[in-house]
MDAnalysis code that builds the backbone (N, CA, C; Angstrom):
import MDAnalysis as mda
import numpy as np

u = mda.Universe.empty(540, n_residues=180, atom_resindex=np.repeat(np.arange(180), 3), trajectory=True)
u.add_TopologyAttr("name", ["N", "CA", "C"] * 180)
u.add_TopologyAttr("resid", np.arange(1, 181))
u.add_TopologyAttr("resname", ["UNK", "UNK", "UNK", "UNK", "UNK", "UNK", "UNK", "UNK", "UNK", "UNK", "UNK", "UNK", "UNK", "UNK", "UNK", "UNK", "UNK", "UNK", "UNK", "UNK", "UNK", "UNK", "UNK", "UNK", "UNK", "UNK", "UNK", "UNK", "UNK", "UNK", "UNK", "UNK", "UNK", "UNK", "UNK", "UNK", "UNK", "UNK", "UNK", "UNK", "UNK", "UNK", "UNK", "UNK", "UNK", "UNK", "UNK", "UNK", "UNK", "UNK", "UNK", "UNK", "UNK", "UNK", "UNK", "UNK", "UNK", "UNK", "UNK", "UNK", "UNK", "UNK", "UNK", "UNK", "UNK", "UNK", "UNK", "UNK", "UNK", "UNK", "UNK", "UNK", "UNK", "UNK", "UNK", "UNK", "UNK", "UNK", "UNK", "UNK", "UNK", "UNK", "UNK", "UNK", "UNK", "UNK", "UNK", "UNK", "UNK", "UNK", "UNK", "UNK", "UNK", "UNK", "UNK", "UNK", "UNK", "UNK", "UNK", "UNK", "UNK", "UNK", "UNK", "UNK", "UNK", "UNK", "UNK", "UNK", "UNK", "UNK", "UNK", "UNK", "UNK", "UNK", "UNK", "UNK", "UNK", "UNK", "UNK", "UNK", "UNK", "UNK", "UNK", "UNK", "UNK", "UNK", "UNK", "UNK", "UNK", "UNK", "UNK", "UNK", "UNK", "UNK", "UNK", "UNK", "UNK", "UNK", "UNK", "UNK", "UNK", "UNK", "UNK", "UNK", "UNK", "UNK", "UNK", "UNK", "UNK", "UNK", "UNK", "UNK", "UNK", "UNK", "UNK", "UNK", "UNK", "UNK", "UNK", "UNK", "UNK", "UNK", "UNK", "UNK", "UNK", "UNK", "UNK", "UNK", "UNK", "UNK", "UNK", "UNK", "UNK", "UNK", "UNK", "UNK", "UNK", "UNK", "UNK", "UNK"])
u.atoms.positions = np.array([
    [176.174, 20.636, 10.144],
    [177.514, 21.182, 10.090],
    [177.776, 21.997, 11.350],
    [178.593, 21.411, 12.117],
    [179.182, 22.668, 13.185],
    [179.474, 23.805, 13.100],
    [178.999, 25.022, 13.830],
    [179.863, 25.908, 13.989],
    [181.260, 26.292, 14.405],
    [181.974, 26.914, 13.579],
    [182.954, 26.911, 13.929],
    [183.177, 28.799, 15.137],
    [184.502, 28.417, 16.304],
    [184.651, 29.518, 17.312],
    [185.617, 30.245, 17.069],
    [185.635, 31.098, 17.683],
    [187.360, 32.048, 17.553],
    [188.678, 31.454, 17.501],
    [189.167, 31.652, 17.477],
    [190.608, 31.038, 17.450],
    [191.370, 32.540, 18.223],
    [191.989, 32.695, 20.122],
    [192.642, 33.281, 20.586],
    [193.961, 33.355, 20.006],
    [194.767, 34.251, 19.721],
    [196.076, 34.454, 18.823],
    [197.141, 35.133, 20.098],
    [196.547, 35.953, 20.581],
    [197.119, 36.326, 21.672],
    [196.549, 37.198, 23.296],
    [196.674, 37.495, 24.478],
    [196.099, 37.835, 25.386],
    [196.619, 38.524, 25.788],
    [195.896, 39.182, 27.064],
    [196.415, 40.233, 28.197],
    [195.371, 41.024, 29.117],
    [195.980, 40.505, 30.214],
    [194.743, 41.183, 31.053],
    [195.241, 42.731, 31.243],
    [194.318, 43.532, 30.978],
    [194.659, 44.864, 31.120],
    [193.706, 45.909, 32.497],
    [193.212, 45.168, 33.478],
    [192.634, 45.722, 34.245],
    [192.036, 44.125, 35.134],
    [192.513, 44.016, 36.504],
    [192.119, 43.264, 37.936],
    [191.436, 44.199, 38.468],
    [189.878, 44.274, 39.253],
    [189.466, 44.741, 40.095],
    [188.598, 43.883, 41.036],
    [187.675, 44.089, 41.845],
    [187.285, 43.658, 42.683],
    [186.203, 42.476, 42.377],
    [185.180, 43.375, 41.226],
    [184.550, 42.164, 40.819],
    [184.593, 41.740, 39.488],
    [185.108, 42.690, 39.046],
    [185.849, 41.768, 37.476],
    [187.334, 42.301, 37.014],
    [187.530, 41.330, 35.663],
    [188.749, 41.924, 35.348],
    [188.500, 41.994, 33.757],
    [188.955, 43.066, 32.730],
    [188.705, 43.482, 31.299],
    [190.563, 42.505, 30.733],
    [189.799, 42.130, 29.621],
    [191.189, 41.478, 29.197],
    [190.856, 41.796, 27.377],
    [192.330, 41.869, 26.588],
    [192.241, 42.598, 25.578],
    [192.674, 41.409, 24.712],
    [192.053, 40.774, 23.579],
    [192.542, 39.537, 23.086],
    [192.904, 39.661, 21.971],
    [193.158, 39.280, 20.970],
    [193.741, 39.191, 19.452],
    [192.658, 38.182, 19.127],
    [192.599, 37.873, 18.149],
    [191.469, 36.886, 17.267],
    [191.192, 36.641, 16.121],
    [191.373, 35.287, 15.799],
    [190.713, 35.054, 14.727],
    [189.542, 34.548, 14.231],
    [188.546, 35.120, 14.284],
    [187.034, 35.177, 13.719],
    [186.518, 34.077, 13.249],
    [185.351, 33.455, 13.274],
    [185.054, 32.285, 12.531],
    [185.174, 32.069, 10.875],
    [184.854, 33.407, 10.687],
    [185.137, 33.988, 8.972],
    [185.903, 34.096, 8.347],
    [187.223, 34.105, 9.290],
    [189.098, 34.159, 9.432],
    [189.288, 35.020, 9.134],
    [188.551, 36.412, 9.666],
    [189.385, 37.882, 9.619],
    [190.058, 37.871, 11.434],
    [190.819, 38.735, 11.315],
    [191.224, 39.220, 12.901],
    [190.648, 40.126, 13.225],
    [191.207, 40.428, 14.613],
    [190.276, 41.593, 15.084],
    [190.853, 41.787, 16.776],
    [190.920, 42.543, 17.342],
    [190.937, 43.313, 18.528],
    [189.536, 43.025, 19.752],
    [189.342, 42.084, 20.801],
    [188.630, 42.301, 21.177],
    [188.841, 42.567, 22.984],
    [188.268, 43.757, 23.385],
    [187.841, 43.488, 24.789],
    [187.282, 43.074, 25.460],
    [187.273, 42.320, 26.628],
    [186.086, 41.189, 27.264],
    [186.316, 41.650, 28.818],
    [184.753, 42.104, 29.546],
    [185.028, 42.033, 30.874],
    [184.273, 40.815, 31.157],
    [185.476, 39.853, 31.847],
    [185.105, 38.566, 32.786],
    [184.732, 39.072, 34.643],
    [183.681, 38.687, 34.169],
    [182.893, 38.678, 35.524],
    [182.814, 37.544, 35.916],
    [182.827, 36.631, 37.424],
    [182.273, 35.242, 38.127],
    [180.614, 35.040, 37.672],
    [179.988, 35.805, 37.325],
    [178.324, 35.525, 37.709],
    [177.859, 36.078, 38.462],
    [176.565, 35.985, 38.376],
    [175.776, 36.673, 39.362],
    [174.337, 35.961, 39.922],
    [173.708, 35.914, 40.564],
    [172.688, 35.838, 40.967],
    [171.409, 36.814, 40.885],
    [170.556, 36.620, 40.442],
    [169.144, 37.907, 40.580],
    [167.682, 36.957, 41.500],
    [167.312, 37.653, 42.280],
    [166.702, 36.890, 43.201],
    [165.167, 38.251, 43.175],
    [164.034, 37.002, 42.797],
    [163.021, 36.904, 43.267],
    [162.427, 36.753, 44.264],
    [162.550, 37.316, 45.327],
    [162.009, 37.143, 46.960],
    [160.578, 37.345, 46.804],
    [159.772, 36.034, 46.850],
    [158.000, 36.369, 46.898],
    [157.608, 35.929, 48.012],
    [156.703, 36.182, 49.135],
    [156.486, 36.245, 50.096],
    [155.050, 35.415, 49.963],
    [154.507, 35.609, 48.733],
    [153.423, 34.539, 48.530],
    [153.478, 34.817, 46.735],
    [152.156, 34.364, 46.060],
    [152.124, 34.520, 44.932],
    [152.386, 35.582, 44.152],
    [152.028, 36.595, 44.084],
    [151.345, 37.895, 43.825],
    [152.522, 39.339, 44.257],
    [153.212, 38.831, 45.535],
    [153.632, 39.805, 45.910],
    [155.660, 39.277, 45.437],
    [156.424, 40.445, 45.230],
    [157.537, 40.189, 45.366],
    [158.129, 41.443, 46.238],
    [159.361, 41.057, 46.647],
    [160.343, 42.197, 47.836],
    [161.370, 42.918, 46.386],
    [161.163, 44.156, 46.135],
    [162.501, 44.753, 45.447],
    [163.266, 46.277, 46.738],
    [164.013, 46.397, 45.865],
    [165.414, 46.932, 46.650],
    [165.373, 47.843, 46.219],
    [165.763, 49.299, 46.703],
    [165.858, 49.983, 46.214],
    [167.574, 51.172, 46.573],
    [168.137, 50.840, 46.108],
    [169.435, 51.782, 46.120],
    [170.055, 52.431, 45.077],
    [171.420, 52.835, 45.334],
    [171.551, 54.379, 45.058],
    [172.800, 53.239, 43.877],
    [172.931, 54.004, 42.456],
    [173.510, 53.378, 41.441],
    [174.178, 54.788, 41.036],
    [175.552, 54.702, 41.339],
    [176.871, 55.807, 41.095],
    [176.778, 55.585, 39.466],
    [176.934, 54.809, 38.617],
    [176.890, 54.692, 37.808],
    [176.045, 55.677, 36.826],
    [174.000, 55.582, 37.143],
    [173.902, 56.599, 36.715],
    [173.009, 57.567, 37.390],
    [174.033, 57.454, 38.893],
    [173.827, 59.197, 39.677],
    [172.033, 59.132, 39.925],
    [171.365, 57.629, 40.170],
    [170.400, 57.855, 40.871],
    [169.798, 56.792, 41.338],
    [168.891, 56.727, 42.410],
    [168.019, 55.857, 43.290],
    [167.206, 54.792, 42.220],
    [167.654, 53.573, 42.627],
    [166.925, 52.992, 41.624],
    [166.270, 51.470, 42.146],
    [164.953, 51.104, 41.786],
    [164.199, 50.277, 42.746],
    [164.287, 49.043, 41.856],
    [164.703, 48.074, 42.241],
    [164.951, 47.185, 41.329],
    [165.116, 45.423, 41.704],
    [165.055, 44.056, 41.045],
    [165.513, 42.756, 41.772],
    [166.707, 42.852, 42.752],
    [166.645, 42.437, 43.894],
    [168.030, 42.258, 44.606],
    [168.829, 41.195, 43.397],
    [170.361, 41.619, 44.095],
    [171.317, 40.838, 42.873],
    [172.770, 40.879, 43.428],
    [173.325, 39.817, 43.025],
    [174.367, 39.597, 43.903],
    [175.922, 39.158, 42.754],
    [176.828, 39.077, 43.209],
    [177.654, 38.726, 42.946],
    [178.421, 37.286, 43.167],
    [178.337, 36.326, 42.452],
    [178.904, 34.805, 42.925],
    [179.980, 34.797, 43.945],
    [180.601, 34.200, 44.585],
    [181.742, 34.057, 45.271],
    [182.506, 32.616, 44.045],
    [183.953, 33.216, 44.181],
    [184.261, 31.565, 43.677],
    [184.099, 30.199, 43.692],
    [183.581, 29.597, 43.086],
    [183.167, 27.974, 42.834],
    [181.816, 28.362, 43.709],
    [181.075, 29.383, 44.478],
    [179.947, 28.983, 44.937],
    [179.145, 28.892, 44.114],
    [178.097, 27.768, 44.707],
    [176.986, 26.833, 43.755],
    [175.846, 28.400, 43.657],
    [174.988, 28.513, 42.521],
    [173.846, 29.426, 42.205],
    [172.829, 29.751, 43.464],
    [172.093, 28.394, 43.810],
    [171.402, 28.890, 44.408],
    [171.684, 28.961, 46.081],
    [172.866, 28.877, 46.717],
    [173.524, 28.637, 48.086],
    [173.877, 30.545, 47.579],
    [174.325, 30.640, 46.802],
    [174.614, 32.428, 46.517],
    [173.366, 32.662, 46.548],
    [172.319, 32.739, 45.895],
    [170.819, 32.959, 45.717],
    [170.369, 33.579, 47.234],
    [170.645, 32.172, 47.786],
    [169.951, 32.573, 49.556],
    [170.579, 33.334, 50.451],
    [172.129, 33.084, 50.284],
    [172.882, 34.457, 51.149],
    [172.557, 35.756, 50.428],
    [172.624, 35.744, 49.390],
    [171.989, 37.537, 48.953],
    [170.873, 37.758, 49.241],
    [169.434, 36.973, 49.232],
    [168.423, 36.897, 49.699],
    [168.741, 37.775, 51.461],
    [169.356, 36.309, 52.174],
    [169.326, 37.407, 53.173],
    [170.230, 38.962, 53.353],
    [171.115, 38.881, 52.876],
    [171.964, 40.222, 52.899],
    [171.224, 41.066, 52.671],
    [170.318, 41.189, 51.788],
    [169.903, 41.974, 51.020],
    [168.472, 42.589, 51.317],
    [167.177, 41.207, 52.059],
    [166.147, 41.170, 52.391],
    [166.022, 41.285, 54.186],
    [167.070, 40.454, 54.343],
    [167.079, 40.533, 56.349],
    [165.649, 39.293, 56.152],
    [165.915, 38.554, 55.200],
    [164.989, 37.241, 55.216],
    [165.849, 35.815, 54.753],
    [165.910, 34.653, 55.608],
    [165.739, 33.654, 55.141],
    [165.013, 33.276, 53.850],
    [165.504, 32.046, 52.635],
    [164.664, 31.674, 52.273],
    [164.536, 30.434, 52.769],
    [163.554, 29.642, 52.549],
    [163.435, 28.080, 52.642],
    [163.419, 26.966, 51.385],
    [163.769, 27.940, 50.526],
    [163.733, 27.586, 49.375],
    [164.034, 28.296, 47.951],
    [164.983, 28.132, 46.658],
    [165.414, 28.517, 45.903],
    [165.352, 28.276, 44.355],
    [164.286, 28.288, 43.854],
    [164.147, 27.501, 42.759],
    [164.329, 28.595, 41.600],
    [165.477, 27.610, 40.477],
    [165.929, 28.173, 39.212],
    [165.144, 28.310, 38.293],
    [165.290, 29.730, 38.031],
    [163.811, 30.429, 36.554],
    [164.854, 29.980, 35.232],
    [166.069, 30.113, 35.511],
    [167.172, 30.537, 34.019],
    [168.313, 31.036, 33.872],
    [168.740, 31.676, 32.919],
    [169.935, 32.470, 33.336],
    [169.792, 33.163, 31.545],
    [170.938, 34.447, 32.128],
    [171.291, 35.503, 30.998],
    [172.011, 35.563, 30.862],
    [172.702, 36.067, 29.790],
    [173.654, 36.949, 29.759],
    [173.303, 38.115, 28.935],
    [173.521, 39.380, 29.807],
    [172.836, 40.953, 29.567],
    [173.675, 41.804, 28.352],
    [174.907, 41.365, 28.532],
    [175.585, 42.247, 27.514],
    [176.805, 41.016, 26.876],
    [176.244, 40.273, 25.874],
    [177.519, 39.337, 25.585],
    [178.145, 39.939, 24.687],
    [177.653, 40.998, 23.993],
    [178.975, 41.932, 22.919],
    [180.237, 41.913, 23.767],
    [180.250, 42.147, 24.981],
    [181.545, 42.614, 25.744],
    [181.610, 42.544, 27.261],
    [180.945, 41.014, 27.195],
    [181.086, 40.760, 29.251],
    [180.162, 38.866, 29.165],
    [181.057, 38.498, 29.918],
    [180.373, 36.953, 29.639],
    [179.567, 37.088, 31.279],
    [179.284, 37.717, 31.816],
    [178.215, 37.685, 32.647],
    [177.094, 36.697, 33.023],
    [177.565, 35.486, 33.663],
    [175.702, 35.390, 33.578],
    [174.830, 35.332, 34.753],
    [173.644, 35.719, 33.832],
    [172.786, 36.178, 35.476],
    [172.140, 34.983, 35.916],
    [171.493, 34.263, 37.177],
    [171.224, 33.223, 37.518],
    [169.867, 33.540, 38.345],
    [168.778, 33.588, 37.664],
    [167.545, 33.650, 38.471],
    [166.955, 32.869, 39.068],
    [166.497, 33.244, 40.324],
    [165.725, 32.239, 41.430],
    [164.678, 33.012, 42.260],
    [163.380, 32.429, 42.030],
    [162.858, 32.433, 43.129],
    [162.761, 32.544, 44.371],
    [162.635, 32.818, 45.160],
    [162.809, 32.716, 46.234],
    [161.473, 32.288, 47.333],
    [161.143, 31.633, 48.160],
    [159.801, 31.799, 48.910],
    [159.986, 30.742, 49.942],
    [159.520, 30.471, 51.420],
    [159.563, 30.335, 52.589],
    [160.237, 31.334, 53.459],
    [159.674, 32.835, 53.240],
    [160.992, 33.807, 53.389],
    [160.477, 34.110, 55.236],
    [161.291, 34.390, 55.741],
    [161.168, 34.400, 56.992],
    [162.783, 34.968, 58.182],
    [162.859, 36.035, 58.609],
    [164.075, 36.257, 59.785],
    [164.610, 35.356, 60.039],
    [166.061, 34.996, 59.995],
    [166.979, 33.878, 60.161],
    [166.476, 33.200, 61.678],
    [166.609, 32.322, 61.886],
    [165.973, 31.579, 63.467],
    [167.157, 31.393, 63.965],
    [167.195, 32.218, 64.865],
    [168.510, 32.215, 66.684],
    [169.543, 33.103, 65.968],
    [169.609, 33.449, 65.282],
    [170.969, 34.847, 64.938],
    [170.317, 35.831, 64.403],
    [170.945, 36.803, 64.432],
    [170.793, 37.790, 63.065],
    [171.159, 37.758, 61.669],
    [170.307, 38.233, 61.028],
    [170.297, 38.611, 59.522],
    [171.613, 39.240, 58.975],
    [172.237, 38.387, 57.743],
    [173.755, 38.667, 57.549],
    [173.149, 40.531, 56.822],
    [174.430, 40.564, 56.864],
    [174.163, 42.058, 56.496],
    [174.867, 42.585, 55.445],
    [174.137, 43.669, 54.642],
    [174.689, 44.254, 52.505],
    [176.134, 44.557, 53.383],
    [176.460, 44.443, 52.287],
    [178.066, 44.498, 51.799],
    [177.935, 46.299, 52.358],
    [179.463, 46.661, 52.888],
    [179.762, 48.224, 53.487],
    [179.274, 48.702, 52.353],
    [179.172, 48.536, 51.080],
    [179.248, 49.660, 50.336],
    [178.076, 49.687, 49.979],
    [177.010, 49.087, 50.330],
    [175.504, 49.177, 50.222],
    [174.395, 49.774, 51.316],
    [173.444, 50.658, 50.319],
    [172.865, 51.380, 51.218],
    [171.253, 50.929, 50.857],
    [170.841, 49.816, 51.441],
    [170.291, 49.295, 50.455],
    [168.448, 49.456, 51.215],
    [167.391, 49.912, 50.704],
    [166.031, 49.219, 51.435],
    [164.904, 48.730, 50.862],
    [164.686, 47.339, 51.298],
    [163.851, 46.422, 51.025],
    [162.372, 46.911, 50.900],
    [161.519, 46.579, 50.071],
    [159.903, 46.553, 50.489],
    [159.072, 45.714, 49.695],
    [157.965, 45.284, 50.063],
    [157.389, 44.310, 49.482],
    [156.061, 44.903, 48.340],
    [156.160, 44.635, 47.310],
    [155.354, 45.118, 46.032],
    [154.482, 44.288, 45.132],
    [153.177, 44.592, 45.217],
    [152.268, 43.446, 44.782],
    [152.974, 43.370, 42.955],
    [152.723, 42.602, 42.252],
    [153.007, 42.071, 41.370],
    [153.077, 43.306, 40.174],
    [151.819, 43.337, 40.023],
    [151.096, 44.880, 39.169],
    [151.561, 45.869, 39.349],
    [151.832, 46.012, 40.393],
    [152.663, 47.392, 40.698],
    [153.839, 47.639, 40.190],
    [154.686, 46.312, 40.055],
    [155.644, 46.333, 39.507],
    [155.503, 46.736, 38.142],
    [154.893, 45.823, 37.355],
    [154.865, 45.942, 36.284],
    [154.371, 47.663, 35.619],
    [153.170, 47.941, 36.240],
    [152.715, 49.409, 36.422],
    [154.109, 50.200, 36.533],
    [155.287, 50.398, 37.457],
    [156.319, 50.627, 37.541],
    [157.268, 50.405, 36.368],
    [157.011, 49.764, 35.586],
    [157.799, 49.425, 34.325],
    [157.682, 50.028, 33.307],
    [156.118, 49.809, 33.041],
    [155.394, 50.570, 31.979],
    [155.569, 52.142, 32.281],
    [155.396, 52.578, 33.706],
    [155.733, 54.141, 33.521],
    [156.898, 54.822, 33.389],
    [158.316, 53.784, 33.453],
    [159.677, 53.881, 33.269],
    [160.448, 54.377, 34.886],
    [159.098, 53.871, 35.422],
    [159.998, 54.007, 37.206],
    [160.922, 53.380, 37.478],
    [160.688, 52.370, 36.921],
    [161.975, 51.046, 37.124],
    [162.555, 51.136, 35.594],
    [163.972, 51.252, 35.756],
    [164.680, 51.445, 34.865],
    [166.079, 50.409, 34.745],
    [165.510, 49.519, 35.438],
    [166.630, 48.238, 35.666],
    [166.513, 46.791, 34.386],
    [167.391, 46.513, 33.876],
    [166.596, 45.433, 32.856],
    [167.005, 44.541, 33.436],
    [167.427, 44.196, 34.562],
    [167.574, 42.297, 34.964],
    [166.211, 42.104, 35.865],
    [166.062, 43.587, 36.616],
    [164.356, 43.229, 36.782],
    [162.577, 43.537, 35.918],
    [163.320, 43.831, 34.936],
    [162.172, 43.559, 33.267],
    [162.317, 42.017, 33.293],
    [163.342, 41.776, 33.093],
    [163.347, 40.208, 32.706],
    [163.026, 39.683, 33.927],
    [163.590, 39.662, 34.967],
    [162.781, 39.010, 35.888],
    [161.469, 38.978, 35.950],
    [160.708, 39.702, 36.223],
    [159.257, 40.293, 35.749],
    [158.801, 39.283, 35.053],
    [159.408, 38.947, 33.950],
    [159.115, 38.337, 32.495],
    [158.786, 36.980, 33.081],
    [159.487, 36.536, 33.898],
    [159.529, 34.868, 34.404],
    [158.682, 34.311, 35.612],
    [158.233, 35.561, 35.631],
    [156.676, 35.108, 36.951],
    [155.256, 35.454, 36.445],
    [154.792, 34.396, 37.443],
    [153.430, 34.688, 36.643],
    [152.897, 35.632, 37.694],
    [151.421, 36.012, 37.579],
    [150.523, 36.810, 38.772],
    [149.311, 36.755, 37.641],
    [148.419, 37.237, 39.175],
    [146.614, 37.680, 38.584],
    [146.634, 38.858, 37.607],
])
């Protein structure tokens, strides 16, 4: 027997911003009650695994206004429209790393908060990482203050377990690699 989906009754976007927009819907429930719901539509995202060999991965560490502190975590990006996952994958790679990859391979995807954001996250690997050849390295977005370093595997995780890292798209990332 199929499940049955919502039934939209009526809409309205109540907030456009830069990388998403919140829209306020009417609904009728699979159960056929109504109800009030808010949804922030986001494009997607990318979360990138930069490993430099097995064992080791590159995380980022910047400053999150949100909650008012330094936080070391997967680089992660924002889709551009209609761009394909992993062509986003490798430009955030470099924006983000000041590395080429040579390669981009898909772990999965999430979505982190579907109560109230269709988000999804798009994980990749990353590895042939290497300084762009004959230009320079594209560079974080103005509003990023961002610095790279490379972290054996354990450490990370060690970092998790002691609640240093307080990021959950890089728990789950974590989750999807192996190491010694």
């Amino acid at each position: 027997m199929a499940e049955t989906r919502a039934t939209r009754l009526a809409h309205e976007q109540i907030y456009r911003g830069r990388i998403f927009t919140v829209e306020r819907d009417r609904v009728r429930l699979p159960k056929g009650t109504e109800a009030t719901m808010e949804i922030v539509r986001h494009p997607g995202s990318v979360v990138l695994l930069p490993m430099p060999d097995a064992d080791h991965v590159i995380l980022v560490k910047q400053y999150r206004y949100a909650i008012d502190r330094w936080v070391w975590e997967l680089a992660a990006g924002t889709l551009e429209p209609g761009e394909d996952p992993a062509e986003g994958a490798v430009r955030e790679c470099e924006e983000e790393t000041g590395l080429a990859a040579a390669r981009a391979e898909y772990l999965g995807a999430f979505y982190p908060t579907p109560g109230y954001c269709d988000e999804q996250m798009n994980y990749f690997r990353l590895t042939g990482l290497a300084p762009p050849a004959g230009r320079p390295a594209a560079a974080p977005d103005e509003d990023e203050d961002i610095r790279a370093r490379t972290f054996a595997l354990d450490e990370v995780r060690a970092m998790i377990a002691s609640g240093e890292i307080v990021d959950l798209k890089t728990v789950a990332g974590m989750a999807m690699v192996g190491g010694r």
